[in-house]
C-alpha positions as CSV (number, residue, x, y, z in Angstrom):
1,X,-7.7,-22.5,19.0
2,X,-3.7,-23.0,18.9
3,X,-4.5,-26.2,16.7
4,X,-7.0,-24.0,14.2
5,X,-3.7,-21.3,13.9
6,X,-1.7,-24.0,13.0
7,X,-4.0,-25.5,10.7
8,X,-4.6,-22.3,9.1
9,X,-1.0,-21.5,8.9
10,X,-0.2,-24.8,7.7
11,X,-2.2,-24.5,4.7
12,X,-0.8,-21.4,3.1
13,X,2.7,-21.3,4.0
14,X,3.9,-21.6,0.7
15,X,2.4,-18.6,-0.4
16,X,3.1,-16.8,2.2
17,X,6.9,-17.7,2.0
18,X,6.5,-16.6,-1.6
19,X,5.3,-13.2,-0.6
20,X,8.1,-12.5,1.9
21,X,10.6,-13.3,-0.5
22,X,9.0,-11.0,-3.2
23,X,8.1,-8.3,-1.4
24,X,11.8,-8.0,0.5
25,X,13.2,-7.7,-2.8
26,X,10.7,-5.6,-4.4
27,X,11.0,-3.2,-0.9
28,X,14.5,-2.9,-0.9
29,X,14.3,-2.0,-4.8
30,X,11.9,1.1,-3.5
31,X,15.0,2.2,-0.6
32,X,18.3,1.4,-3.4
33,X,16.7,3.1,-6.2
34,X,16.2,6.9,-5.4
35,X,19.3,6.5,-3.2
36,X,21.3,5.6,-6.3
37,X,19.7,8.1,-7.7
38,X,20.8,10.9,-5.1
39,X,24.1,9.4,-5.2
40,X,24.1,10.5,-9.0
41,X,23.4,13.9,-8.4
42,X,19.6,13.6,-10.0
43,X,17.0,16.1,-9.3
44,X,14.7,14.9,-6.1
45,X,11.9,16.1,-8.7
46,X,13.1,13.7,-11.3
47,X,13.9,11.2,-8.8
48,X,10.0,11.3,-7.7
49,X,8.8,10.9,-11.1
50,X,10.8,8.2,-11.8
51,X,9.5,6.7,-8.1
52,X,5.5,7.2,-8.9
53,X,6.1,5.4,-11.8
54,X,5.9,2.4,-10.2
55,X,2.2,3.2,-8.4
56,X,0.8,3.6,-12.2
57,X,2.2,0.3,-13.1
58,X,0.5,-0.6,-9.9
59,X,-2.9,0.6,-11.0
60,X,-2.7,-0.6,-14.6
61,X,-1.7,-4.1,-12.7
62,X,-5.0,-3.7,-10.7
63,X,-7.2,-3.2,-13.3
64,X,-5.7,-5.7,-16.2
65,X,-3.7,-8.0,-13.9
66,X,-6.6,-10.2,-13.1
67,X,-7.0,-11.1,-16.9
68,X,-3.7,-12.8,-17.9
69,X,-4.2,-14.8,-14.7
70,X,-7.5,-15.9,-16.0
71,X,-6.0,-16.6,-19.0
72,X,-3.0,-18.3,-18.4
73,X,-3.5,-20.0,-14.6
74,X,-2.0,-19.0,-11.1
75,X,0.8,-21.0,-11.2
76,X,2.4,-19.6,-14.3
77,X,1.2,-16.2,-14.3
78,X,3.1,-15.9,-11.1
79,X,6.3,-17.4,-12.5
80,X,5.8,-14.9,-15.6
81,X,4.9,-11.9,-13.3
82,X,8.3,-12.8,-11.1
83,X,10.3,-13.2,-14.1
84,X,9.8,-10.1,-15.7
85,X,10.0,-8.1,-12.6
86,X,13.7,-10.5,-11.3
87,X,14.7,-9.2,-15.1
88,X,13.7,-5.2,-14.6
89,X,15.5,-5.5,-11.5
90,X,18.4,-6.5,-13.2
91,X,18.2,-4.4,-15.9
92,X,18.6,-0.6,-13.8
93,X,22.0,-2.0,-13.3
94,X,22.3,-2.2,-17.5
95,X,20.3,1.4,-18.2
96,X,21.2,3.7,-15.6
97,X,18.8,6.4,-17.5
98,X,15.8,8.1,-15.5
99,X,13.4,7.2,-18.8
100,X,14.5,4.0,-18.5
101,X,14.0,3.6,-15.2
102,X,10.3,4.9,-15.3
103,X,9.5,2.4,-17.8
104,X,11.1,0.0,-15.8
105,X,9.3,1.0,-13.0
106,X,5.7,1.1,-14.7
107,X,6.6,-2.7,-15.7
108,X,7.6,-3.5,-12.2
109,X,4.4,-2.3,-10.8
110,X,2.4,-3.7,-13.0
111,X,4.2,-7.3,-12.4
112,X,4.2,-6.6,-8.4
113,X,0.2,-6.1,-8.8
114,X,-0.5,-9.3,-10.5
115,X,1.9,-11.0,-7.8
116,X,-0.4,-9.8,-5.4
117,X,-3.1,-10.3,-6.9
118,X,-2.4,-14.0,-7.9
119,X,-1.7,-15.0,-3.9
120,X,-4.4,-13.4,-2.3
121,X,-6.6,-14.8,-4.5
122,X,-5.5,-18.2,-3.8
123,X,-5.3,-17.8,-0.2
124,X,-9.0,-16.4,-0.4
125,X,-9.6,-19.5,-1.7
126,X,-8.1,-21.7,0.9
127,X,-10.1,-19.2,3.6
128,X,-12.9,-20.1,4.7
129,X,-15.7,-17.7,6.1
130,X,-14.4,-18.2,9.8
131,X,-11.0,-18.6,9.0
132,X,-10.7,-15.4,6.4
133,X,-10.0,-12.6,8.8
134,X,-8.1,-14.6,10.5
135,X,-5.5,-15.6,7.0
136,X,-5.4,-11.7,6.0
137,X,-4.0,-11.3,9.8
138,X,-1.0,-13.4,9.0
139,X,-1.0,-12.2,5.6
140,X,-0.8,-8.4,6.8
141,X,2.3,-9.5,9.2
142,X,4.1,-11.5,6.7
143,X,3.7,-8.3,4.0
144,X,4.9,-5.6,6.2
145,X,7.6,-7.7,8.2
146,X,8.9,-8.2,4.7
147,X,8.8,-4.9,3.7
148,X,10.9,-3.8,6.7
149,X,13.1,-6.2,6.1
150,X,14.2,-5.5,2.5
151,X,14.7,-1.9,3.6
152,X,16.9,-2.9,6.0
153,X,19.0,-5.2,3.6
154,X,20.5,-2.1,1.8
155,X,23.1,-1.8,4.6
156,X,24.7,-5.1,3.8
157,X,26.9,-3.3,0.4
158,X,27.8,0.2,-0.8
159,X,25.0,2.0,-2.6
160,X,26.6,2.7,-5.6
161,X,27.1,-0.6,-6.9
162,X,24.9,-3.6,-8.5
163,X,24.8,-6.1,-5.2
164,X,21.4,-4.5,-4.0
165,X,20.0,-5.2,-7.4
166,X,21.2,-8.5,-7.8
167,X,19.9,-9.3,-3.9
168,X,16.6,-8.0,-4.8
169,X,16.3,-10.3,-8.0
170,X,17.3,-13.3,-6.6
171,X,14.9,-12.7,-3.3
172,X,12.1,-12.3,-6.4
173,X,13.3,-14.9,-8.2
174,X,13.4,-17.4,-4.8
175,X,9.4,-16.4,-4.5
176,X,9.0,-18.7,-7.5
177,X,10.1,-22.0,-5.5
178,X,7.7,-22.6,-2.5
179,X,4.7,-21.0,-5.5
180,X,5.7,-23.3,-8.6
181,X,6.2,-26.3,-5.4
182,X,3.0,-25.9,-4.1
183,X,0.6,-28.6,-4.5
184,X,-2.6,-26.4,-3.9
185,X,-5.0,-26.3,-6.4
186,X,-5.9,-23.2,-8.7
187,X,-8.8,-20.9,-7.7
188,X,-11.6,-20.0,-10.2
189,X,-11.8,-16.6,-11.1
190,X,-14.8,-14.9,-11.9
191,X,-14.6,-11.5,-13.9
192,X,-15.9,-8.5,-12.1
193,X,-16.7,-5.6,-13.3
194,X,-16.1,-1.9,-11.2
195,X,-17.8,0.2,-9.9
196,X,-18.4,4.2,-11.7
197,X,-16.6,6.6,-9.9
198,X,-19.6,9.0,-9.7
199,X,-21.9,6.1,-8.0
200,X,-19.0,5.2,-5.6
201,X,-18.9,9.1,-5.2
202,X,-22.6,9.4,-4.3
203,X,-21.9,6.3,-2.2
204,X,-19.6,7.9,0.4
205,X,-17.5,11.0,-0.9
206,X,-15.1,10.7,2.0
207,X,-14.6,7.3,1.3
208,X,-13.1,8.1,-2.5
209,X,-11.6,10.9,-2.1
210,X,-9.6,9.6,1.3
211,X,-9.2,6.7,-0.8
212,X,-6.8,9.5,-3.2
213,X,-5.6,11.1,-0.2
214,X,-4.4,8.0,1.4
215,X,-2.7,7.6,-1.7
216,X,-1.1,10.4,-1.9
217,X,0.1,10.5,1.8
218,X,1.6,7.2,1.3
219,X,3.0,7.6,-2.3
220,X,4.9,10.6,-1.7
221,X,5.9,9.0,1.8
222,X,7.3,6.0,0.3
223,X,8.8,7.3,-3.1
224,X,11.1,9.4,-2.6
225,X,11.2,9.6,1.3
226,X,14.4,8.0,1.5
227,X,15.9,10.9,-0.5
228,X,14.0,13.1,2.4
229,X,16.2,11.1,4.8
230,X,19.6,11.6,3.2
231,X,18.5,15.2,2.8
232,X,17.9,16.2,6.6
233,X,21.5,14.6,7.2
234,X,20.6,11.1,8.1
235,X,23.0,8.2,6.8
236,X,22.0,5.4,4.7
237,X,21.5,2.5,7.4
238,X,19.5,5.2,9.2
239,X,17.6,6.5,6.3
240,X,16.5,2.5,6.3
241,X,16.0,2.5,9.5
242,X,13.5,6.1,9.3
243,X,11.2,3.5,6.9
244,X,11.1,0.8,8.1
245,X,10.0,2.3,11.4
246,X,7.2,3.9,9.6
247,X,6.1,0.6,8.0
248,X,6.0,-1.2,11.6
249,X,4.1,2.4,12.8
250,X,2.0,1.2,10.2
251,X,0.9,-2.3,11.0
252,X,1.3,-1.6,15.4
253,X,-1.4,1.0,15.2
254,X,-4.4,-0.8,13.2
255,X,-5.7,-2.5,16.3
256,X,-6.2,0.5,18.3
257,X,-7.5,2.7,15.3
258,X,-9.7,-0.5,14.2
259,X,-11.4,-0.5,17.8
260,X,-12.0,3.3,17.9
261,X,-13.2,3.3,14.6
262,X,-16.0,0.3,15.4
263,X,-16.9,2.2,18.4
264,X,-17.4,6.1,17.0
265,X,-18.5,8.1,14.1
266,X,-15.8,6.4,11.2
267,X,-15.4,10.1,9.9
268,X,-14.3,11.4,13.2
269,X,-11.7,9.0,13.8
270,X,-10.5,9.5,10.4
271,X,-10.1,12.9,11.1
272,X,-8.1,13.1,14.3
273,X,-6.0,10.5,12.5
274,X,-5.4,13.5,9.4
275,X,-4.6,16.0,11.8
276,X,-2.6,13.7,13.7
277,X,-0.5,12.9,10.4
278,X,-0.1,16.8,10.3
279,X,1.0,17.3,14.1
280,X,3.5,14.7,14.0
281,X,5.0,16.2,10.6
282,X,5.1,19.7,12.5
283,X,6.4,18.4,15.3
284,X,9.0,16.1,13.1
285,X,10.2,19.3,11.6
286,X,10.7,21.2,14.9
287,X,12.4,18.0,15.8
288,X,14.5,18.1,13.0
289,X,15.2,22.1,12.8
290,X,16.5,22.0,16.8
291,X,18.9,19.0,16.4
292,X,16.5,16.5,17.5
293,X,18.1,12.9,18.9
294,X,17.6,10.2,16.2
295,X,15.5,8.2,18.8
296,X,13.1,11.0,19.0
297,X,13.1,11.2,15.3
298,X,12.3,7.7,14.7
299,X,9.2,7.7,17.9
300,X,7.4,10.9,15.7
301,X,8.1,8.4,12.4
302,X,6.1,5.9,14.3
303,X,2.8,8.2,15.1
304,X,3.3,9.3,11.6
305,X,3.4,5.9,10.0
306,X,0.4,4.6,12.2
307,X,-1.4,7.5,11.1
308,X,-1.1,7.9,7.5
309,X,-1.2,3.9,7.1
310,X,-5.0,3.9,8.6
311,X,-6.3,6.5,6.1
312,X,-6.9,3.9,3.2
313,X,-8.3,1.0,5.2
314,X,-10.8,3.8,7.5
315,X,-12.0,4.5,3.6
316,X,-12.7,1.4,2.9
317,X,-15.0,0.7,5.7
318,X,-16.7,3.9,5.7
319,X,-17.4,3.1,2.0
320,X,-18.6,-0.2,2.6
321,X,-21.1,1.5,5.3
322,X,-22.7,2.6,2.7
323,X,-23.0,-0.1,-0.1
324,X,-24.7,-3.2,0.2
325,X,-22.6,-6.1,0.9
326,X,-23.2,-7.3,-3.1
327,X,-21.0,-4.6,-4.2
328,X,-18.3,-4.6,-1.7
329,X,-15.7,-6.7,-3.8
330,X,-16.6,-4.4,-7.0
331,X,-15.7,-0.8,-4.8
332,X,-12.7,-2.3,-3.7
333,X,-11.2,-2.2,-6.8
334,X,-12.5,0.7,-7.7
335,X,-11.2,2.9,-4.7
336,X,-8.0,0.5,-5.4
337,X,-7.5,2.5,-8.5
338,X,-8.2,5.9,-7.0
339,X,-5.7,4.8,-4.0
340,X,-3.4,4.3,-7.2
341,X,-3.6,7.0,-9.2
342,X,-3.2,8.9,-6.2
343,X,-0.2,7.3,-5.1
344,X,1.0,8.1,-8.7
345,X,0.7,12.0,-8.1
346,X,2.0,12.6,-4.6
347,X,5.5,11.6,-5.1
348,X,5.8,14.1,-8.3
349,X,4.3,16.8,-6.5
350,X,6.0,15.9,-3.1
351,X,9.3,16.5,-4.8
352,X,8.5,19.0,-7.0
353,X,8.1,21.1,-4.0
354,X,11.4,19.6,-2.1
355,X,13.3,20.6,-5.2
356,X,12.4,24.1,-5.1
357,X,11.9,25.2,-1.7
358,X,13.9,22.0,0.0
359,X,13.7,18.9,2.2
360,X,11.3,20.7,4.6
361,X,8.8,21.3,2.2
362,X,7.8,17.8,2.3
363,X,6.6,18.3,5.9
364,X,4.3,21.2,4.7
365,X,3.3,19.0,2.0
366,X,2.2,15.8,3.7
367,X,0.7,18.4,6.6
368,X,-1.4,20.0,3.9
369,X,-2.9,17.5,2.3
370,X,-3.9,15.5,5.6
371,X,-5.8,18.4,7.3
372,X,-7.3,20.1,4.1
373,X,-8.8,16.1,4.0
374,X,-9.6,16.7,7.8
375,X,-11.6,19.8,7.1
376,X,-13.5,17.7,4.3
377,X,-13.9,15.0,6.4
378,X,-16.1,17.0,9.5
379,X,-17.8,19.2,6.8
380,X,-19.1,16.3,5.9
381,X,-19.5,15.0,9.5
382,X,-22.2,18.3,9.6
383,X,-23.9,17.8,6.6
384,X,-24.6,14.0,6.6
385,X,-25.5,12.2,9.8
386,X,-24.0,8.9,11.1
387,X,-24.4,5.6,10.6
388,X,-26.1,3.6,13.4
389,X,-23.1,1.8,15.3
390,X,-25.4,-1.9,14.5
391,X,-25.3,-1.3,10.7
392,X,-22.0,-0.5,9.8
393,X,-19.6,-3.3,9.2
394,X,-16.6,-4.0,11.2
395,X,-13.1,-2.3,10.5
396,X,-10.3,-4.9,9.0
397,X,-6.6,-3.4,8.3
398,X,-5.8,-3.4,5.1
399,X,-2.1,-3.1,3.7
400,X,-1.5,0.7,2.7
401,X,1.6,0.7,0.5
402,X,0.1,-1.9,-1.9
403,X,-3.6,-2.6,-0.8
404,X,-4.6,-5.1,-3.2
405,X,-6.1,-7.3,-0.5
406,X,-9.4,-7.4,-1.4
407,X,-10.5,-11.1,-2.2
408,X,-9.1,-11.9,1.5
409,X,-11.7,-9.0,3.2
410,X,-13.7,-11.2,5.6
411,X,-16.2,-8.7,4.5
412,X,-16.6,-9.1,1.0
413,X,-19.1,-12.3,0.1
414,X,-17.5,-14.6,-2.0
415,X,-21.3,-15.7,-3.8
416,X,-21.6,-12.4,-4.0
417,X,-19.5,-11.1,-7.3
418,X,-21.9,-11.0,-9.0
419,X,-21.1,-8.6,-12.4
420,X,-22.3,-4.5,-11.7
421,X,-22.3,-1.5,-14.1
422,X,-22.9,1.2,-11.3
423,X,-25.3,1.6,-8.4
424,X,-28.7,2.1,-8.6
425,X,-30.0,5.3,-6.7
426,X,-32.1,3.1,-4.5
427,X,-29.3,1.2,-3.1
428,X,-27.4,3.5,-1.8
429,X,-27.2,3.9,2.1
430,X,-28.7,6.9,3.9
């Protein structure tokens, strides 16, 4: 077993050294950038549109990403995708200009995706059947390890100037050395079309539209919930600190929440998790309001990021409960994009509402959305009846902040991708 780790690990470390180096830089971009932006003086409603940017340049990525890597090969559509986004982070240091920086952060989305998209396709190609849920383990470690740690690198210089921009291009930039080194051979792409909404829809409604809300939770969490930090009083190394805890909160609870998903109705362990996101939020805020200890703080921030961060991957298996295994790969992108555009809306409305009625808004915001999702959730839980525990497929964690993991899904047949307009009536689960 140790030896079959090993093997395993031995196989794709390049890419996954490539992916820690990318996504530390691209993480600490998502901390520096709306703190530079507070620092300025900028409106936190601005500030968030200029943060969801990026999750539309993440969904545009999703959707046309695949193409130019068809096109052009792995190997240098990942040096082109790194390039560009080492350049945009570069160039907020030249145009310090909220239009600017929305464009720039569309591009770096969009560049991010294909990044993504062009290792986890390679490293579902060095997976085999029994190995694959076993290389999206390590995969899901290295990617939210990494994230931590770029969100903790904004503590090493003062916010105000370009070092944290220059840090996070060169950690970008370094990605391209164990990826351009690599002596792994290129994976064949087959083009897939997605899934209609509407069939997905009929599929499992709580599926899509979690899919959205998990978005939403997560986009408005992560865009401008930095500027949330500085504005409850925390410092900068602790506003890092509030994050990253969060992301960890995020990968430590997907066991737990996988096992009690396999176990019980999907939909009822989706909701308790929603109305857990809105308890700890509530009790974050009474936390905050009494003069809370920062170690209390940052235990709630852990139940909250566990929470929120099992939304989109409990979607995706309650979806794929009711599809046949033929068009899992094909409704992963789909709810991909929904997860997207979703993640493009909650941080503008997020803080719209902290600009107006202040930082503690945001708690009534995230608390809203997750149990207005609950109540949808066991209304359907009435009206539809569950699955039989033998025919539902297994639960697998998924990364929430940019779950693009689909090729690696032990779940998804590779001979399966096979090219699908919609779903026909008959296939659908009852």
């Amino acid at each position: 077993m140790a030896q079959n780790i090993r093997d395993t690990l031995a196989s794709v470390r390049s890419l996954l050294g490539g992916t820690v180096a990318f996504t530390a830089g691209n993480s600490l971009l998502g901390v520096i950038l709306p703190l530079r932006m507070e620092t300025a003086g900028y409106p936190v409603a601005l500030t968030g549109a200029v943060m969801a940017a990026y999750y539309l340049g993440l969904a545009i990525g999703g959707l046309r990403g695949k193409r130019i890597i068809i096109r052009i090969g792995h190997i240098r559509a990942f040096a082109a995708f790194a390039a560009l986004t080492a350049t945009t982070s570069l160039a907020y240091g030249f145009f310090f200009d909220p239009v600017a920086w929305m464009i720039l952060r569309v591009v770096n989305g969009f560049c991010i995706a294909g990044m993504t998209a062009t290792v986890e396709s390679w490293l579902n190609e060095r997976s085999g059947n029994e190995t694959r849920g076993r290389v999206l383990g390590f995969y899901m470690l290295t990617f939210y390890l990494a994230i931590a740690l770029g969100q903790t690198l904004v503590n090493v210089a003062a916010v105000g100037g370009n070092d944290h921009l220059m840090i996070a291009a060169a950690l970008i930039g370094l990605s391209l050395v164990p990826i351009a080194m690599t002596r792994l051979g290129e994976p064949d792409l087959d083009d897939v079309r997605i899934l209609g909404v509407r069939g997905l829809y009929a599929a499992s409604p709580v599926g899509v539209v979690g899919a959205g809300v998990g978005g939403i939770l997560v986009g408005s969490f992560y865009a401008p919930g930095v500027v949330f930090a500085r504005k409850i009083g925390l410092s900068v190394s602790e506003s890092a600190m509030f994050m990253s805890v969060v992301v960890l909160g995020g990968l430590g609870f997907q066991v737990p929440i996988g096992i009690l998903a396999d176990r019980y109705d999907r939909r009822i362990v989706m909701s308790g998790i929603l109305l857990a996101v809105g308890a700890s939020w509530g009790l974050l805020s009474n936390a905050i309001a009494g003069g809370a200890p920062l170690t209390l703080l940052m235990v709630m921030a852990v139940a909250f990021g566990g929470a929120m961060s099992s939304v989109y991957p409990l979607c995706v298996a309650q979806t794929f409960d009711r599809l046949e295994r033929k068009y899992y790969v094909a409704a992963s992108g789909r709810l991909l994009m929904v997860y997207s555009f979703g993640a493009a809306i909650g941080p503008l409305l997020a803080s719209t509402l902290m600009s107006f009625y202040g930082p503690h808004s945001f708690f009534v915001f995230e608390s809203a959305v997750a149990v207005m999702y609950a109540v949808f959730v066991l209304y359907r839980v009435l009206s539809r009846p569950q699955l039989p525990v033998g025919t539902r497929e297994k639960f697998v964690p998924v990364p929430d902040v940019t779950p693009v993991a689909v090729a690696l899904d032990p779940r998804t047949d590779p001979d399966t991708h096979e090219p699908v307009s919609d779903i026909p009536a008959d296939d659908l689960a009852t």
